[in-house]
Every structure is written in C-alpha cells, then in structure tokens.
C-alpha positions as CSV (number, residue, x, y, z in Angstrom):
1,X,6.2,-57.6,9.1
2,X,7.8,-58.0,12.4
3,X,10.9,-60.1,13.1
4,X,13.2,-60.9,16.3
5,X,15.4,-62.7,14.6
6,X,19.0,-61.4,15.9
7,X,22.6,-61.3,14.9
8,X,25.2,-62.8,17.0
9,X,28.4,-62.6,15.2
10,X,29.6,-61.7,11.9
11,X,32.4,-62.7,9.9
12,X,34.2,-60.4,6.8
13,X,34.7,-62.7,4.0
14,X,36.9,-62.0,0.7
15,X,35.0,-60.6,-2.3
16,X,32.9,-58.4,-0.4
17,X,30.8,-61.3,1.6
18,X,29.4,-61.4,5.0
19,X,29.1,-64.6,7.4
20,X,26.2,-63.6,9.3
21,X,25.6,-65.6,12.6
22,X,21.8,-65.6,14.1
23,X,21.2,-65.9,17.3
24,X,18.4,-68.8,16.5
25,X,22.3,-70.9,15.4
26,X,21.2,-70.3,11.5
27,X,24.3,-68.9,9.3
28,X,24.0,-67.0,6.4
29,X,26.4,-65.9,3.6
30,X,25.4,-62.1,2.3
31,X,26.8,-60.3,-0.7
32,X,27.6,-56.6,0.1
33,X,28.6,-56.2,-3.7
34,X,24.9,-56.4,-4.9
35,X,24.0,-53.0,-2.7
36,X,26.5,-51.1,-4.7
37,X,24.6,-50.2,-7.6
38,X,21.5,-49.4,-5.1
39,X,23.0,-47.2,-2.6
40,X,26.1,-45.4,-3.5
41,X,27.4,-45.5,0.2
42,X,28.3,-49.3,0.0
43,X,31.3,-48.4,-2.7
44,X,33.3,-47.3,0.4
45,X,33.4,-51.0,1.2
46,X,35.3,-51.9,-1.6
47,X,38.3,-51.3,0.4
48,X,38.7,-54.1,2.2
49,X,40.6,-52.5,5.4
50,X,37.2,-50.5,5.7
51,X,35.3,-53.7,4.7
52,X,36.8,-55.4,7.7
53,X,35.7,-53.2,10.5
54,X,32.1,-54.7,10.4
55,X,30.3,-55.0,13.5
56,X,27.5,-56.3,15.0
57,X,25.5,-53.1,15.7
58,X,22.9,-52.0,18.4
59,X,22.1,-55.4,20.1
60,X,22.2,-57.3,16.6
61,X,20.2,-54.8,14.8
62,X,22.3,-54.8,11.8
63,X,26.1,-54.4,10.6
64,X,27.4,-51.1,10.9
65,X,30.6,-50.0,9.5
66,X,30.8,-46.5,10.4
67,X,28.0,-43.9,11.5
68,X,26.3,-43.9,8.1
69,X,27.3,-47.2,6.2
70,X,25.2,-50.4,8.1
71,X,22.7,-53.0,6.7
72,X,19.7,-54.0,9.2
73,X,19.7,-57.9,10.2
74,X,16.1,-58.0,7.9
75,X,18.0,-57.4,4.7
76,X,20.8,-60.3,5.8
77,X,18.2,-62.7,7.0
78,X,16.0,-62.6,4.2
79,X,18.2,-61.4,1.0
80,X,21.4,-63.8,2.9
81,X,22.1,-68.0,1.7
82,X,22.1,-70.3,4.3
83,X,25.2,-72.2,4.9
84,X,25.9,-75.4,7.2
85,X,28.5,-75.1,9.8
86,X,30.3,-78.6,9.4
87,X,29.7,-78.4,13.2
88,X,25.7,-79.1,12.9
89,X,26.0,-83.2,13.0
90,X,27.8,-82.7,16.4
91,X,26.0,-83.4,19.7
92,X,27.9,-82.9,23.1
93,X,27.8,-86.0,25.3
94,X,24.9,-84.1,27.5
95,X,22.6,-83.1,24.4
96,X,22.9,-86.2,22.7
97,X,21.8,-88.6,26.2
98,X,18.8,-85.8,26.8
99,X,17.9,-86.2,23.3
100,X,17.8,-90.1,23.5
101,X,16.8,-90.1,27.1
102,X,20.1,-92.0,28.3
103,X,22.4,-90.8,31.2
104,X,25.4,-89.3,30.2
105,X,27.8,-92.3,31.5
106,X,25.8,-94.5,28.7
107,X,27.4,-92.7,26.1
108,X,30.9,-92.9,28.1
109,X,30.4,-96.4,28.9
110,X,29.9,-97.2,25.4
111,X,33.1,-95.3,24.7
112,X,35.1,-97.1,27.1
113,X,33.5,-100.2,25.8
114,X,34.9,-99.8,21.9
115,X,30.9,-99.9,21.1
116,X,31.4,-96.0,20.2
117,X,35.0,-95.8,18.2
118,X,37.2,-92.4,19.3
119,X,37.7,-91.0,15.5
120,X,34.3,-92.5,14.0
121,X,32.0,-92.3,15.5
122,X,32.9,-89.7,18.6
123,X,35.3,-87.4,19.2
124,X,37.1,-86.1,22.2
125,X,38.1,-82.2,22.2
126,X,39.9,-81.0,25.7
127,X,37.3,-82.9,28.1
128,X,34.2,-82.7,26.2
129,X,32.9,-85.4,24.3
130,X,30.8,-85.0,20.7
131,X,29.4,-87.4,18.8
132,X,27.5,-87.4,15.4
133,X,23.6,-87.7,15.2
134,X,24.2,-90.7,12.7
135,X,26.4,-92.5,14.5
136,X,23.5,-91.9,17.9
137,X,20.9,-93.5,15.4
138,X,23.3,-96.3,14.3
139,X,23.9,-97.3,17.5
140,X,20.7,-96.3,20.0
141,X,18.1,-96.2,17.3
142,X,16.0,-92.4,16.2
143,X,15.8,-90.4,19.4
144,X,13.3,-89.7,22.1
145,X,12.6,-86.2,21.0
C-alpha cells in the first residue's frame, strides 16, 4: 500500500502520547505506551526527558528519537485517533469570501455594520479577521463551494 501522507509537526504529550500533525491539516493523538510490549526499544521512552526529544524525522517520514528509536508516519496515521483542533470552525476573512464568492470588504463591511458582532460571531487577532463557518451560513446562507 502506498501512502504520501506527511508529518508536519509533532507535539510530546504526558503519559507517553504523541500529537501528530499531517501535512493534509488532519491531527492525530498516538500512544507510544502500546509499542512497549512489542518492541523492547520503546521502554527508553518512559523517561520523559528522552520522551521529549521527538522529532519530525527525514522530511516527515516518521518520529525519531535517537538513531535507533523512531515510528514511521504509517503506524501514526493509521494506528493514531483523530482529534479536532478547536481552530477548524475558523475561516480567515479571505477563505471565508472565496468560499462564499463575496469580496473580502463584504465581510468587513458587515463587521463595521454590527451585522457580524466582534466576539460572536468574528473575531479579530493582530490584523487578521476569522470568522466561524456557522455564523457565514447564518448570515450569507451554505457556501458557493
């Protein structure tokens, strides 16, 4: 079976877990802790200062450790439980108006205008707008694409 499915970032968790980031934006909780009784190596990761040197090896191959302790990106993807990132409702300004086919100043307009509320519906963070894909249905119907 071939895959290209990619790691972008991983995260060390307590307890032996692993946030995997994908590349395709997919996150994935893994638990080292069931490789133990399978591969004898893996018990080195019970200390969590070696735990905590994970890596994204070889182009996001895998997760490497050290020279001889990794897991491939095939074992995380398929054997890993997706999570959500309480990010995934968010659209920026500029995905949300291509989605619905609007212009960009719709959405700021509508900001401007009190029809989107700051806090409810969007949310400002430095100078970029976001805004949840309810609250673009709720107020410009189901989207273009």
């Amino acid at each position: 079976m071939s895959y290209s499915i990619k790691i972008k970032n991983i995260y060390p968790k307590d307890n032996m877990f692993l946030l995997v980031e994908f590349e395709n934006g997919i996150f994935k909780l893994y638990d080292m802790k069931q490789l133990i009784p399978k591969f004898e190596i893996y018990k080195e990761l019970e200390n969590p200062d070696i735990f905590n040197l994970a890596y994204v090896d070889c182009g996001g191959c895998g997760v490497a450790w050290t020279d001889e302790i990794d897991v491939s990106e095939v074992e995380l993807w398929e054997n890993g439980t997706e999570v959500k990132s309480p990010f995934d409702c968010f659209l920026s300004f500029s995905e949300a108006a291509e989605k619905w086919g609007l212009d960009d100043s719709t959405l700021r307009y509508a900001v401007r205008n009190k029809k989107l509320i700051e806090g409810i519906d969007v949310k400002k963070f430095g100078k970029q707008w976001v805004i949840t894909e309810q609250s673009m249905i709720e107020h410009f119907g189901e989207s273009a694409k």
